[in-house]
Backbone as XML, in Angstrom:
<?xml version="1.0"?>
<chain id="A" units="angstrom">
  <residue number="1" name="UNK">
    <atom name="N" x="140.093" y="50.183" z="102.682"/>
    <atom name="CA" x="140.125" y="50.299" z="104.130"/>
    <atom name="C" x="139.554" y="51.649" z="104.588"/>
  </residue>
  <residue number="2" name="UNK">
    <atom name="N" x="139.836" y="52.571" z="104.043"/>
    <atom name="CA" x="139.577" y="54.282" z="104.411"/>
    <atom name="C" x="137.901" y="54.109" z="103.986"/>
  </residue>
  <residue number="3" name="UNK">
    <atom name="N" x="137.284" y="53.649" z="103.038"/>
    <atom name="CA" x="136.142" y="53.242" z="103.093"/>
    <atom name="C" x="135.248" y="52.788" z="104.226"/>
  </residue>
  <residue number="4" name="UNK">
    <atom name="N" x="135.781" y="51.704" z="104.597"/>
    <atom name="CA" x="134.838" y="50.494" z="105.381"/>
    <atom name="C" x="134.971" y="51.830" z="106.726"/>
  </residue>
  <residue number="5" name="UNK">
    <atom name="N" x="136.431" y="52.613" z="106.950"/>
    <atom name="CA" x="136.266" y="53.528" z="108.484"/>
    <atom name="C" x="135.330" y="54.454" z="108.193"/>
  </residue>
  <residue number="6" name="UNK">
    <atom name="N" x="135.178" y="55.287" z="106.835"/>
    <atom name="CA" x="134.134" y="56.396" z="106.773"/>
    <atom name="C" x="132.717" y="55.586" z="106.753"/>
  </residue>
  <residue number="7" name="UNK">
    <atom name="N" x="132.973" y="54.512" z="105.982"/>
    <atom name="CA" x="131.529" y="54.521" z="106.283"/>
    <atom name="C" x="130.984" y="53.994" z="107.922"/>
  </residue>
  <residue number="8" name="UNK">
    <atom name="N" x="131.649" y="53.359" z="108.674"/>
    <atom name="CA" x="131.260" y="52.870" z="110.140"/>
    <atom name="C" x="130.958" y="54.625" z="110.618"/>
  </residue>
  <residue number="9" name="UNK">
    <atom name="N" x="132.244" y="55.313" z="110.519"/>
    <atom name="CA" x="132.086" y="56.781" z="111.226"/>
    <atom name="C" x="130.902" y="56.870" z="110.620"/>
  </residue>
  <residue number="10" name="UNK">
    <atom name="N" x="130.562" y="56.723" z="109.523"/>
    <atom name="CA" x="129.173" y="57.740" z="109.150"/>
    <atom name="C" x="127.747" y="57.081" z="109.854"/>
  </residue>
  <residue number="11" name="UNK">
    <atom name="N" x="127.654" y="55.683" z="109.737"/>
    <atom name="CA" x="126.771" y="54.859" z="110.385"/>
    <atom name="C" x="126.687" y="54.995" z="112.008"/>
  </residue>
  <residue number="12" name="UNK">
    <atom name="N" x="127.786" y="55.331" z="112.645"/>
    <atom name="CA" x="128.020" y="55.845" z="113.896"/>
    <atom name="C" x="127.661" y="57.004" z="114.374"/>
  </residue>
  <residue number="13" name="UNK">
    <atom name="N" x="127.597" y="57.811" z="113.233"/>
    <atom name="CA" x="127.023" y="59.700" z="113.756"/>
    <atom name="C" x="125.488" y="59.588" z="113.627"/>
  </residue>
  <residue number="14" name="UNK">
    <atom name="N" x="125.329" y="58.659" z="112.569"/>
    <atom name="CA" x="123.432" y="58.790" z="112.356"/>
    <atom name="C" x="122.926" y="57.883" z="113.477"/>
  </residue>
  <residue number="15" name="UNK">
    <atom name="N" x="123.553" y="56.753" z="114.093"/>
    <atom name="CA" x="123.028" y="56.700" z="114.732"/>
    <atom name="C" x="122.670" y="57.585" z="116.365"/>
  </residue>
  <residue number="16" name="UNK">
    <atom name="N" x="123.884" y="58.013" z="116.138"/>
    <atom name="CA" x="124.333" y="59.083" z="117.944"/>
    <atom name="C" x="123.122" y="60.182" z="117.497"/>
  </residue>
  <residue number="17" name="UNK">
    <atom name="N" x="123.051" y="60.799" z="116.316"/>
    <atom name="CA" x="121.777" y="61.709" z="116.194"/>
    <atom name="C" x="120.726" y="61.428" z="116.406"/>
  </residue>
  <residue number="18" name="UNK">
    <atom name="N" x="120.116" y="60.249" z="115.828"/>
    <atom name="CA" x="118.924" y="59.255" z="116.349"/>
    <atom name="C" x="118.504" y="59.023" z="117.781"/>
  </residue>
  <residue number="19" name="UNK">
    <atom name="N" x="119.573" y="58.827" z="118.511"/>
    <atom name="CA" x="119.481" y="58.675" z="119.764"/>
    <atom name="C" x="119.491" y="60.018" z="120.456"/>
  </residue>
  <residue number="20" name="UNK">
    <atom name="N" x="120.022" y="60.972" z="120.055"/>
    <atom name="CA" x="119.935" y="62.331" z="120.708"/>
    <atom name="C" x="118.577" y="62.888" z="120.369"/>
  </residue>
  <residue number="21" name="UNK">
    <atom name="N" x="117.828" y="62.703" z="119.186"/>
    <atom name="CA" x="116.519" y="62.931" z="119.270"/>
    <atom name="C" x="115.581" y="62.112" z="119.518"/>
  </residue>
  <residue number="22" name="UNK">
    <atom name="N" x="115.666" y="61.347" z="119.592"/>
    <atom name="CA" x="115.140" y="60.613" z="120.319"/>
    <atom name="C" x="114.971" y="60.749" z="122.073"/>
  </residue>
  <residue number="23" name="UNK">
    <atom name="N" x="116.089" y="60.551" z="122.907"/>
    <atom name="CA" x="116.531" y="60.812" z="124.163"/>
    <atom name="C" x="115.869" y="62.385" z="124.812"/>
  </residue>
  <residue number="24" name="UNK">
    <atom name="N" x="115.781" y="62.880" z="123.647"/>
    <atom name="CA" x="115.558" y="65.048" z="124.361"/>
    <atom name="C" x="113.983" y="64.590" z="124.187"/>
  </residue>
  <residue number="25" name="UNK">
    <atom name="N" x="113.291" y="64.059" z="123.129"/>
    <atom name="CA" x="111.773" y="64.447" z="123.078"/>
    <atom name="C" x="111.236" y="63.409" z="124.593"/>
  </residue>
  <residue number="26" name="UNK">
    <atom name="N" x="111.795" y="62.287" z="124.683"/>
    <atom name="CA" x="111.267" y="61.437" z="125.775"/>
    <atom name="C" x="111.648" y="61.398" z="127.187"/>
  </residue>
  <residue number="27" name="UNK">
    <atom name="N" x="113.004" y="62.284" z="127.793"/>
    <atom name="CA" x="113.400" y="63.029" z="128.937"/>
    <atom name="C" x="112.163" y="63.888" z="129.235"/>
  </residue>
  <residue number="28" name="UNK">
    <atom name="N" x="112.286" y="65.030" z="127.993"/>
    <atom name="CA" x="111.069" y="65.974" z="128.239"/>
    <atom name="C" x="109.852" y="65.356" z="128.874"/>
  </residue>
  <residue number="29" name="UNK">
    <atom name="N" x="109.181" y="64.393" z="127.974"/>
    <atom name="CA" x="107.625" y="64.334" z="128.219"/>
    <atom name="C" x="107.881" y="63.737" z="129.533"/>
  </residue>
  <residue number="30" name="UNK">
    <atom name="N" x="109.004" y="62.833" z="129.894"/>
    <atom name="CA" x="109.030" y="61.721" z="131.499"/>
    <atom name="C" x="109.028" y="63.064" z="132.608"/>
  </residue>
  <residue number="31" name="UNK">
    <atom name="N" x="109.533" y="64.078" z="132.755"/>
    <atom name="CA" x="109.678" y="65.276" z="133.317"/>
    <atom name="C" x="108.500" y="65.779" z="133.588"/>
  </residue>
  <residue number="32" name="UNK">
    <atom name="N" x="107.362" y="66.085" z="132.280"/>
    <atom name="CA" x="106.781" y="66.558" z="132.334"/>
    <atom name="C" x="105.373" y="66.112" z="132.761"/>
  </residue>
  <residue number="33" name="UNK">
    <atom name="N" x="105.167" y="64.418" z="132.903"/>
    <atom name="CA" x="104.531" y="63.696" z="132.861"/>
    <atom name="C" x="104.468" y="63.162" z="134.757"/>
  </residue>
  <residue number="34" name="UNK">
    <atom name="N" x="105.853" y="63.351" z="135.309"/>
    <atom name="CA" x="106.228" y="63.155" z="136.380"/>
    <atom name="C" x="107.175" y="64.101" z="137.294"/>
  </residue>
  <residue number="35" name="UNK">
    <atom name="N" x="106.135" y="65.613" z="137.542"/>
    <atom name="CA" x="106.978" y="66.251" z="137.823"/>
    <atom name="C" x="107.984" y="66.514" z="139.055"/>
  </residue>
  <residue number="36" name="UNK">
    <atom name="N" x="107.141" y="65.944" z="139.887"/>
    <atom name="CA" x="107.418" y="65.615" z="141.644"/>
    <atom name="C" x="108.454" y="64.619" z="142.234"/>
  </residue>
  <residue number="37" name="UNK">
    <atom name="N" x="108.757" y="63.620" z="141.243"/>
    <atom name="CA" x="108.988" y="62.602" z="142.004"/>
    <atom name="C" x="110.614" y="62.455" z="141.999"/>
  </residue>
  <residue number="38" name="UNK">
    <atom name="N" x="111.055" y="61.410" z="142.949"/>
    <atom name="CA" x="113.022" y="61.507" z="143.184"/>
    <atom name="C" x="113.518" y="61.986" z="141.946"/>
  </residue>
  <residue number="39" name="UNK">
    <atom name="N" x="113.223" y="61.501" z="141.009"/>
    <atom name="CA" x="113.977" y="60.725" z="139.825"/>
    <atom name="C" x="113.838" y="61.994" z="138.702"/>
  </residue>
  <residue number="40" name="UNK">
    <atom name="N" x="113.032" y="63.430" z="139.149"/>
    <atom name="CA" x="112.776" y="64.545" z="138.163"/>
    <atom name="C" x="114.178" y="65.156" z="137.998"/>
  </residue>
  <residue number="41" name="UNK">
    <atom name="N" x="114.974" y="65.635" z="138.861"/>
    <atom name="CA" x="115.687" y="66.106" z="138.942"/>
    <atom name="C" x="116.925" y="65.416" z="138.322"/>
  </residue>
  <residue number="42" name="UNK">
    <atom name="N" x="117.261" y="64.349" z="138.180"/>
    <atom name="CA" x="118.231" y="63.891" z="137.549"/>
    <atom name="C" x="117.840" y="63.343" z="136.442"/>
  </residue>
  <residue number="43" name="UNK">
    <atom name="N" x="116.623" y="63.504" z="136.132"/>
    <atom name="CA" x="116.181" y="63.546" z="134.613"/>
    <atom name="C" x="116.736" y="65.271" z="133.902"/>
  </residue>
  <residue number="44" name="UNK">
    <atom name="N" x="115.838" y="65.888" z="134.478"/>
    <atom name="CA" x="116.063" y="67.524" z="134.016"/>
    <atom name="C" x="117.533" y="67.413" z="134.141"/>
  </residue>
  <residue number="45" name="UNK">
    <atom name="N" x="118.386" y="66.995" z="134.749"/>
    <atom name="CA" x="120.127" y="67.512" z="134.670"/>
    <atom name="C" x="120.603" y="66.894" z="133.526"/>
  </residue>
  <residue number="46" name="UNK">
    <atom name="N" x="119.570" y="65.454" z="133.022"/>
    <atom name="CA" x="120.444" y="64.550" z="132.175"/>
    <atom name="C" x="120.033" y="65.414" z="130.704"/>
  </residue>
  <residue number="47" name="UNK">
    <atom name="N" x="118.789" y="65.946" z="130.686"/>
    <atom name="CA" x="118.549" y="67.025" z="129.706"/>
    <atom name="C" x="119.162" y="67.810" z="129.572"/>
  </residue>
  <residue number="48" name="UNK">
    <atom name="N" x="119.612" y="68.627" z="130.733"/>
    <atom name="CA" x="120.519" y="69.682" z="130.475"/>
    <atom name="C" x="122.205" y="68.961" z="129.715"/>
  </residue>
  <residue number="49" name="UNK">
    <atom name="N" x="122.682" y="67.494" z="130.271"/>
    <atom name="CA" x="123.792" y="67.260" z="129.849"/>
    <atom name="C" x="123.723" y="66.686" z="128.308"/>
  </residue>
  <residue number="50" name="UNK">
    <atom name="N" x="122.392" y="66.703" z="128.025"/>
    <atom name="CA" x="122.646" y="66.215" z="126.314"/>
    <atom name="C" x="122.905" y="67.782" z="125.499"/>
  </residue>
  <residue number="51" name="UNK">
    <atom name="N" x="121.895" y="68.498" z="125.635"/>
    <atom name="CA" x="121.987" y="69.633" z="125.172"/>
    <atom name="C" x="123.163" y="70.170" z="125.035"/>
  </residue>
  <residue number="52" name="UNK">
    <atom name="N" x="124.079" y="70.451" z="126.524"/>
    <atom name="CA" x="125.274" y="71.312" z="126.803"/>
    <atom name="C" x="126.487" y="70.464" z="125.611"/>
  </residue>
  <residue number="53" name="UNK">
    <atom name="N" x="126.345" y="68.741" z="125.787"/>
    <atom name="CA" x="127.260" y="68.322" z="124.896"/>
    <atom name="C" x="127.036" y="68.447" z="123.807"/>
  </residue>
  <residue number="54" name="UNK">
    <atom name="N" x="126.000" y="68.498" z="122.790"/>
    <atom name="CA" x="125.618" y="68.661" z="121.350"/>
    <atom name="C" x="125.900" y="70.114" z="121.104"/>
  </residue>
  <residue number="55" name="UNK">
    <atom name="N" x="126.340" y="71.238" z="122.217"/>
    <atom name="CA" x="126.918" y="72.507" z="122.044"/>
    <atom name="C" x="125.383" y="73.209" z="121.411"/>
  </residue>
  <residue number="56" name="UNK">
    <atom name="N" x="123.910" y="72.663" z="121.995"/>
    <atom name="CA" x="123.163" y="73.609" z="121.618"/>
    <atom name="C" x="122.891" y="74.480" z="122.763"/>
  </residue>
  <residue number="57" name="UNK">
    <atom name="N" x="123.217" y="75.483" z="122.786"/>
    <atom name="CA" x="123.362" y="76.672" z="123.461"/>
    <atom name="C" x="121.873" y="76.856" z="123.815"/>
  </residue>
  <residue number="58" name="UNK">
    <atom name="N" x="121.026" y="77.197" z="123.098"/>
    <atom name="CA" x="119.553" y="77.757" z="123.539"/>
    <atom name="C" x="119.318" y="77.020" z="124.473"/>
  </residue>
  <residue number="59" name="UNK">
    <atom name="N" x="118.534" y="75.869" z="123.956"/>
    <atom name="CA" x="118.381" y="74.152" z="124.366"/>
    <atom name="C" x="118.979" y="74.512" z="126.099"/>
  </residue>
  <residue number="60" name="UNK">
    <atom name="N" x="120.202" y="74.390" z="126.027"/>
    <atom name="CA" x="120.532" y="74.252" z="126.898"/>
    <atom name="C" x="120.450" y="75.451" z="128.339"/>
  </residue>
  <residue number="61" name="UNK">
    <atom name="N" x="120.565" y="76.260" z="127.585"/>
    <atom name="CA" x="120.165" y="77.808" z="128.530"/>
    <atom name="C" x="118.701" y="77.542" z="128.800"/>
  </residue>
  <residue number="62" name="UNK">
    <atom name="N" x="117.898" y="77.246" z="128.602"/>
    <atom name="CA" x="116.268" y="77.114" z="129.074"/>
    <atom name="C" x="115.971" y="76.078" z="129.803"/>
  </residue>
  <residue number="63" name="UNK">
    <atom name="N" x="116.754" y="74.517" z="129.348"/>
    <atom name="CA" x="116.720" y="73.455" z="130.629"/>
    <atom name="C" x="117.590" y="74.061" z="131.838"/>
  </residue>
  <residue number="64" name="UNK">
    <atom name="N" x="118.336" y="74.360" z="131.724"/>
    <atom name="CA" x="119.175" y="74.791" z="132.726"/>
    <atom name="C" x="118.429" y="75.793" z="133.866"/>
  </residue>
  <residue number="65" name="UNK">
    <atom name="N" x="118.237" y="76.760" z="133.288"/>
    <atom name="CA" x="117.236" y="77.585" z="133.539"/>
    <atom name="C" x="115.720" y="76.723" z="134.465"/>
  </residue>
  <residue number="66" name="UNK">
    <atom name="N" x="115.039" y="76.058" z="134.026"/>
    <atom name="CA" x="114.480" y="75.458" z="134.355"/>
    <atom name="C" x="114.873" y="74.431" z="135.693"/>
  </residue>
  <residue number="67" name="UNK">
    <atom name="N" x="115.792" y="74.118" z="135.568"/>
    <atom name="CA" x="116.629" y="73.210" z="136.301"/>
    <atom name="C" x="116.881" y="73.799" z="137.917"/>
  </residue>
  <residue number="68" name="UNK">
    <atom name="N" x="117.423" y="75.148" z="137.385"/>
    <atom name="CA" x="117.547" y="75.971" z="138.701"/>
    <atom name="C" x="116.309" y="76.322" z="139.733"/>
  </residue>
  <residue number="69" name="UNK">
    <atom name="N" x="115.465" y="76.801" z="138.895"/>
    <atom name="CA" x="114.116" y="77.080" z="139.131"/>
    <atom name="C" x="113.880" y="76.105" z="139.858"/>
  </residue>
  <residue number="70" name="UNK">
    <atom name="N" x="113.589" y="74.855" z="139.460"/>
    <atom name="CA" x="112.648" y="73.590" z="140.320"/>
    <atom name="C" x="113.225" y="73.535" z="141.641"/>
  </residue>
  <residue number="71" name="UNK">
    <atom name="N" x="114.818" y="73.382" z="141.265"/>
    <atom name="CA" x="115.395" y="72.041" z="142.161"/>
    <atom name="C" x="116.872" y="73.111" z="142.368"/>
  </residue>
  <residue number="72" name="UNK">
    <atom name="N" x="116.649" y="74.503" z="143.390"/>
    <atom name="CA" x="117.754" y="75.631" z="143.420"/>
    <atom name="C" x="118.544" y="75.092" z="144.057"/>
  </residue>
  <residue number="73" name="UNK">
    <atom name="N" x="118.110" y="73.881" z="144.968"/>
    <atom name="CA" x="119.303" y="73.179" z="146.231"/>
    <atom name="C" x="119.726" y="71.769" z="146.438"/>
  </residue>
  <residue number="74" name="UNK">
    <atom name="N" x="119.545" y="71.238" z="144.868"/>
    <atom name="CA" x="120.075" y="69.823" z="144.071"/>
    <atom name="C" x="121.582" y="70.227" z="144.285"/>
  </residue>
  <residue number="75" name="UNK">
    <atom name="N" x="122.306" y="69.079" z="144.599"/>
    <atom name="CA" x="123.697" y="69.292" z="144.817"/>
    <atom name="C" x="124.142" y="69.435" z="143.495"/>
  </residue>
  <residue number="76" name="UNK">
    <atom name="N" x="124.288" y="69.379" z="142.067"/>
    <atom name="CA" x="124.231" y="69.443" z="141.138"/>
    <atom name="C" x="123.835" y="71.001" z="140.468"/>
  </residue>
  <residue number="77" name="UNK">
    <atom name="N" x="123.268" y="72.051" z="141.258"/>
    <atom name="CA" x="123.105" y="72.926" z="140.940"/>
    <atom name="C" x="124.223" y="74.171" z="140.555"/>
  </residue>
  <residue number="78" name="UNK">
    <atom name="N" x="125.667" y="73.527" z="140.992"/>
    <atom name="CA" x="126.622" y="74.209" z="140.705"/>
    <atom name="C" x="127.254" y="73.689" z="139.284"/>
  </residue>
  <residue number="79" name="UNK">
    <atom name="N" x="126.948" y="72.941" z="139.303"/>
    <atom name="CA" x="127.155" y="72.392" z="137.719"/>
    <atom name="C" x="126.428" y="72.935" z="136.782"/>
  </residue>
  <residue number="80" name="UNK">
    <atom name="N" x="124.956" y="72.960" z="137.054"/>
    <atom name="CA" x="123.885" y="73.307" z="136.119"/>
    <atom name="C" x="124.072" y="74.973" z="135.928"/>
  </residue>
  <residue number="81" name="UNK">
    <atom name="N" x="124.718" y="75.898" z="137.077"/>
    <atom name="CA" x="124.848" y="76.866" z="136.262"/>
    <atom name="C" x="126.213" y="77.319" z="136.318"/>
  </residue>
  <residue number="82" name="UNK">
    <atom name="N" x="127.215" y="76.393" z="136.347"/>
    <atom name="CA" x="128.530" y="76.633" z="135.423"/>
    <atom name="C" x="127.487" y="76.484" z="133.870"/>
  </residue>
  <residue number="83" name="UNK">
    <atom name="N" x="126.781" y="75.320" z="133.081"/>
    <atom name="CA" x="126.334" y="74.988" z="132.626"/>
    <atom name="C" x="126.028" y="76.254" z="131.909"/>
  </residue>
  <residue number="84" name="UNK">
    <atom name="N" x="124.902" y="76.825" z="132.244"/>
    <atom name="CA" x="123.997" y="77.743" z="132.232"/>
    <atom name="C" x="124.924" y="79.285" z="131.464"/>
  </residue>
  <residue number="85" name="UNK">
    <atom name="N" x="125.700" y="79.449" z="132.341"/>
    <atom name="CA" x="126.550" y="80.463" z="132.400"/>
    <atom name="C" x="127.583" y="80.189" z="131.332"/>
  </residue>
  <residue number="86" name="UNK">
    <atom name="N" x="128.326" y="79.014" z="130.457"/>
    <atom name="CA" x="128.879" y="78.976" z="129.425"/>
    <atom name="C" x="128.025" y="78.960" z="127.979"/>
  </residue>
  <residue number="87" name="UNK">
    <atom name="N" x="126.313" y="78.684" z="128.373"/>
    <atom name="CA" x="125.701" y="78.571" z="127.270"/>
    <atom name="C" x="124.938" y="80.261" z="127.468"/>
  </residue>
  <residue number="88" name="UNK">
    <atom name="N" x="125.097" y="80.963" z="128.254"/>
    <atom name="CA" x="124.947" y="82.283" z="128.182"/>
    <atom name="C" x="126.472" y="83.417" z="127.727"/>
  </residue>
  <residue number="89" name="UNK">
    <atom name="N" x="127.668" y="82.604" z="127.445"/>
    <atom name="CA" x="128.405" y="83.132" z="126.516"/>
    <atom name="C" x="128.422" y="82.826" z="125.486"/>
  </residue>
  <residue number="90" name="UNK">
    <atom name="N" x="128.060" y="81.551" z="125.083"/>
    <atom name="CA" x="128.009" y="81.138" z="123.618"/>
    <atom name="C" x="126.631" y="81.626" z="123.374"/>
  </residue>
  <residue number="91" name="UNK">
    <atom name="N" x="125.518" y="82.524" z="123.465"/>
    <atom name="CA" x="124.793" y="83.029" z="122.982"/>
    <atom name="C" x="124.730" y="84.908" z="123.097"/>
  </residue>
  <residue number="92" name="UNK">
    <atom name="N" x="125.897" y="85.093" z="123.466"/>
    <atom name="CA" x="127.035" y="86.622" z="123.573"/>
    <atom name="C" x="125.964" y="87.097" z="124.275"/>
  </residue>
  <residue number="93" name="UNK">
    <atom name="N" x="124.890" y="86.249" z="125.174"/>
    <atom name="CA" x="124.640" y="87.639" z="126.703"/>
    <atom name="C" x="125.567" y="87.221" z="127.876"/>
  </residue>
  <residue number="94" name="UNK">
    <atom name="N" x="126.767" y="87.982" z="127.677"/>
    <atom name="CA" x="127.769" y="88.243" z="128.533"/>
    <atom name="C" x="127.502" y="88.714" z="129.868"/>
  </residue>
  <residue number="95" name="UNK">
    <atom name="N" x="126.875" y="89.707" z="129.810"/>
    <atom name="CA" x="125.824" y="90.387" z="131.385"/>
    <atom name="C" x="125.361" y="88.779" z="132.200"/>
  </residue>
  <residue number="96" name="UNK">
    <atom name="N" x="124.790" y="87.922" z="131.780"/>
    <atom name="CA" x="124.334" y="87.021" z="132.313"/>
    <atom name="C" x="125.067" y="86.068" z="133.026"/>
  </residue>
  <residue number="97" name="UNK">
    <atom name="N" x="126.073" y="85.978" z="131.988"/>
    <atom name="CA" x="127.126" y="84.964" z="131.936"/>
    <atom name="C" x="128.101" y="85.656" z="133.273"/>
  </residue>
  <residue number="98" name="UNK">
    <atom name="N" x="128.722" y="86.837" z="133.199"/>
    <atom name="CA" x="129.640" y="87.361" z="134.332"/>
    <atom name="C" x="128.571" y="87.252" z="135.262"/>
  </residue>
  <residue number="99" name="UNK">
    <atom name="N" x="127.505" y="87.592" z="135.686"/>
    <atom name="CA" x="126.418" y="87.252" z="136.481"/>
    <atom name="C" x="126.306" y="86.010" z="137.704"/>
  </residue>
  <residue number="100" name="UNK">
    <atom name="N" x="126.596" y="85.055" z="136.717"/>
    <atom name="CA" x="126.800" y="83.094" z="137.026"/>
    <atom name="C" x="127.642" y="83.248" z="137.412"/>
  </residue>
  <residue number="101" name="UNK">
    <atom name="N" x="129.049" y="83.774" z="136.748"/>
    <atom name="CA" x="130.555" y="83.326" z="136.822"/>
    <atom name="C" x="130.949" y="84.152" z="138.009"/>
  </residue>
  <residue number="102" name="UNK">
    <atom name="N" x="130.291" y="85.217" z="138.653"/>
    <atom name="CA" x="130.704" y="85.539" z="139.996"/>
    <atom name="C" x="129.902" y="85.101" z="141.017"/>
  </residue>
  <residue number="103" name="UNK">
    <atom name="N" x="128.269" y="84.677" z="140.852"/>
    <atom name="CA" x="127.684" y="83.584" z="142.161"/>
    <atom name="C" x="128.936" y="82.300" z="142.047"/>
  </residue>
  <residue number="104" name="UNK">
    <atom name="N" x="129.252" y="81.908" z="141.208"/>
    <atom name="CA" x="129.859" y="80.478" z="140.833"/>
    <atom name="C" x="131.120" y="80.982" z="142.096"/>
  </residue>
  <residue number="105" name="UNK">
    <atom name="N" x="131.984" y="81.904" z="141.376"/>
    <atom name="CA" x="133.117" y="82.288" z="142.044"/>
    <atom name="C" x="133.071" y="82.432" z="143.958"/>
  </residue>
  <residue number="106" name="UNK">
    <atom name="N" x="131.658" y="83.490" z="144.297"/>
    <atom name="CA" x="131.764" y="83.555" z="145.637"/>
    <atom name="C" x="131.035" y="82.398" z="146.338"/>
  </residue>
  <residue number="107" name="UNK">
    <atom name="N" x="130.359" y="81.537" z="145.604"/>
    <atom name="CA" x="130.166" y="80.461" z="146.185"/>
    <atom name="C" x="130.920" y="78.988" z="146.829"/>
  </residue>
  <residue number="108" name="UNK">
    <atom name="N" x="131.788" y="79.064" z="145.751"/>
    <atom name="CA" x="132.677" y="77.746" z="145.451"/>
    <atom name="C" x="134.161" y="77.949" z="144.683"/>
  </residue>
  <residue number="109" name="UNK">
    <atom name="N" x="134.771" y="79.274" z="145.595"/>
    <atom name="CA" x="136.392" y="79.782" z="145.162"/>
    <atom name="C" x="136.941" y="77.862" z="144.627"/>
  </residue>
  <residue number="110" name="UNK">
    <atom name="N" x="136.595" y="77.080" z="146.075"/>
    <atom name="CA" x="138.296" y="76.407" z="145.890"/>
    <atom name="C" x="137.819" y="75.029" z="145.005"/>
  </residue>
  <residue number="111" name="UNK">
    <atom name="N" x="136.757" y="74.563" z="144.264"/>
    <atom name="CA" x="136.645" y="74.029" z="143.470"/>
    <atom name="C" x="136.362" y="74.478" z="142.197"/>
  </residue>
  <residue number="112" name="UNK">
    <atom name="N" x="136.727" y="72.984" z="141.141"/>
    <atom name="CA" x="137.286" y="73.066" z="139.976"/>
    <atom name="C" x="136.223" y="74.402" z="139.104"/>
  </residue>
  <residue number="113" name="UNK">
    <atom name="N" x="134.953" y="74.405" z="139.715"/>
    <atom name="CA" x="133.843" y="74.945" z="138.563"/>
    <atom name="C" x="134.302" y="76.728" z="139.070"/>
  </residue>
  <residue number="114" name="UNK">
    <atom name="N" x="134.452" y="76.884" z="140.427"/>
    <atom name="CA" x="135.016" y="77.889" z="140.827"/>
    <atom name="C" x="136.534" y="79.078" z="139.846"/>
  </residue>
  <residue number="115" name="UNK">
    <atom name="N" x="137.422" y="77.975" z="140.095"/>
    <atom name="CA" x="138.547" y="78.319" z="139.321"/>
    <atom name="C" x="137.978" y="78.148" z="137.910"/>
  </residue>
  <residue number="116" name="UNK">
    <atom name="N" x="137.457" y="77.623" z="136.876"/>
    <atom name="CA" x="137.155" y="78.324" z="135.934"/>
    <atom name="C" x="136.416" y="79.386" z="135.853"/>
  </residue>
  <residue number="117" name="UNK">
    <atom name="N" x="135.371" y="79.399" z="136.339"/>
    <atom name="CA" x="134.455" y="80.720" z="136.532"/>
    <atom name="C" x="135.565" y="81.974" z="136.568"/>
  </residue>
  <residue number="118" name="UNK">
    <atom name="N" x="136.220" y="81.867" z="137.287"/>
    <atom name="CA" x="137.369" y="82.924" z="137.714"/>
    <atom name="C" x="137.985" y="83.364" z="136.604"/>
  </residue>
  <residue number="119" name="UNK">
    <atom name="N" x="138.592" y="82.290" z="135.729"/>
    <atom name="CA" x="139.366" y="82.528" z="134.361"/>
    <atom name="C" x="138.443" y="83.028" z="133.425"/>
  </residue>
  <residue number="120" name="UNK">
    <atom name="N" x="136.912" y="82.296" z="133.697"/>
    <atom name="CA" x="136.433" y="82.695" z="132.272"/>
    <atom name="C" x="135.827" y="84.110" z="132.282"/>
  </residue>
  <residue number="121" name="UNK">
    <atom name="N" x="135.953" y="84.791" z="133.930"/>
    <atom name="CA" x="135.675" y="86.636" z="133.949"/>
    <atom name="C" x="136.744" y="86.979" z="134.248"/>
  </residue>
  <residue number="122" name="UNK">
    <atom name="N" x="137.928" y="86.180" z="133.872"/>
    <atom name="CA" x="139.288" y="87.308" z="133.258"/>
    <atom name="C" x="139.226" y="87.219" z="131.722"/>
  </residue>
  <residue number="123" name="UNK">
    <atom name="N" x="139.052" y="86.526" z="131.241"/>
    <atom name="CA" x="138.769" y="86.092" z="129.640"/>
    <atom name="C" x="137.596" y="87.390" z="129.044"/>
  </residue>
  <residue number="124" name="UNK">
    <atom name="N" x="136.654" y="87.013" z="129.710"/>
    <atom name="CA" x="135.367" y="88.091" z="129.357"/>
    <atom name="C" x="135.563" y="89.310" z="129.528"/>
  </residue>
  <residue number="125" name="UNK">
    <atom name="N" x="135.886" y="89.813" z="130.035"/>
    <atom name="CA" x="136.007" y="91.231" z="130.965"/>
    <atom name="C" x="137.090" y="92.162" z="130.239"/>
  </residue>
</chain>
């Protein structure tokens, strides 16, 4: 029995990897291929949300980055740099990160991305 579960888990991770590389090279080129149109912007965020979940930090600090840049007044832009700003602590530029975490803070005190921002420059600091 402990068999047949490791091996499904294992058949289950190769495939979620497959699909995560898969998914980042063909977001990219649709982005890049179509940079103007409705549908860019919630492409570039869905890039940024594979990255941020696979915990690749770079990856994710440069879409993000990017993200802001295009599209600074996507309602989604407070997400993208809570985003931004946790993958600029997990790559220890802290300067950057308290940076985010106080636009985040004086922007948006009484929501949820707010109140963390808050904790995570009592944490940092």
């Amino acid at each position: 029995m402990r068999t047949v579960i490791v091996l499904i888990l294992l058949v289950a991770g190769v495939i979620y990897m497959v699909d995560y590389l898969f998914i980042k090279e063909n977001f990219q080129k649709l982005i890049d291929e179509h940079p103007s149109t409705k549908y860019s912007p919630m492409l570039q965020k869905f890039l940024c949300d594979i990255y941020y979940f696979f915990g690749d930090n770079k990856r994710t600090a440069k879409t993000c980055e990017i993200f802001l840049k295009k599209y600074p007044d996507n309602r989604d832009a407070l997400e993208i740099m809570f985003r931004l700003a946790t993958a600029y602590e997990g790559l220890d530029e802290r300067t950057k990160a308290i940076e985010l975490y106080k636009i985040i803070v004086a922007t948006a005190p009484q929501t949820s991305y707010g109140n963390i921002a808050a904790r995570r420059l009592e944490y940092i600091r």
